[in-house]
Structures are given as structure tokens and as C-alpha cells.
N, C-alpha and C positions, 0 to 999 in steps of 0.2 A: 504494500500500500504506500503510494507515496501523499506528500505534505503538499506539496506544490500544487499551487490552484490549476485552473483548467483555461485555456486559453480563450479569448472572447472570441464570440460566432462572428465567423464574417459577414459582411452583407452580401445579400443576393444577387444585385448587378455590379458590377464594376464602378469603383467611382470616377468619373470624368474630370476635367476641368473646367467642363462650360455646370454641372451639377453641382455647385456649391450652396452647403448647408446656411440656411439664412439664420444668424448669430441670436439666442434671447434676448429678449429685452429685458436690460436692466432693471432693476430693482430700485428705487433711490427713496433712502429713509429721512432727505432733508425734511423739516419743516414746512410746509406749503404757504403761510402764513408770512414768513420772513422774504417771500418771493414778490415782487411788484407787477399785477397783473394791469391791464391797459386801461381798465376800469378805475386807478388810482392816476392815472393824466389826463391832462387838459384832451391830450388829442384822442383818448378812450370816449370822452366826454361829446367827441365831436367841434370842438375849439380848433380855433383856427390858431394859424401861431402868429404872436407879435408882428403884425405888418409895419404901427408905424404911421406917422403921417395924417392929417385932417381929410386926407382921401380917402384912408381907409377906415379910419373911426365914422365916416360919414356914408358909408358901403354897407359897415356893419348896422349902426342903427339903422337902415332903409331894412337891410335884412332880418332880422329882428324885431322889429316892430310890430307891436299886437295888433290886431285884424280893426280893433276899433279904434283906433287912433290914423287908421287910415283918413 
């Protein structure tokens, strides 16, 4: 009787080079909490970014403005 394990079963077809096993996905134990999702920026928010200028302060209130103050 011997000690020595038993050699793993090979696989059935041949493995190729174009047949490459697609890797697990990671695991990851951070925190999800300490992560800044798009919802915590202006531009999550839908904001535009700092243009600047009485043209475009004058853009944005046209854009913005409530239906009755039309």
C-alpha cells in the first residue's frame, strides 16, 4: 500500500490556447461605505460644472426656472 496520493484526473479535451479558463471574480471585503459613489457629486446630481461668466449664470437661471414664473 502506498502513502502517496493519487494523481488528479485529467481533463477530457485537450487544453488549447485560444480555451482559456475565464479567472473568479474577486472577493473584496472593503467597506462599501468609505467608497464615493456618483450620487455624493454635483455631477451625480446632474450639475453642471462651474462655467463662469454672467452668460452662463444667465443660461442657467433661463434653464431652471419654474414653469410659473414664466
Amino acid at each position: 500500500m502506498s502513502s502517496t496520493p493519487a494523481p488528479d484526473p485529467q481533463p477530457a479535451t485537450p487544453a488549447t490556447g485560444t480555451d482559456k479558463p475565464r479567472p473568479k471574480p474577486r472577493l473584496v471585503f472593503d467597506d462599501p461605505l468609505d467608497q464615493q459613489s456618483s450620487d455624493d457629486t454635483d455631477r451625480g446630481w446632474g450639475e453642471r460644472p462651474p462655467a463662469g461668466g454672467s452668460a452662463a449664470d444667465l443660461a442657467r437661471f433661463l434653464d431652471e426656472k419654474p414653469p410659473h414664473h414664466i
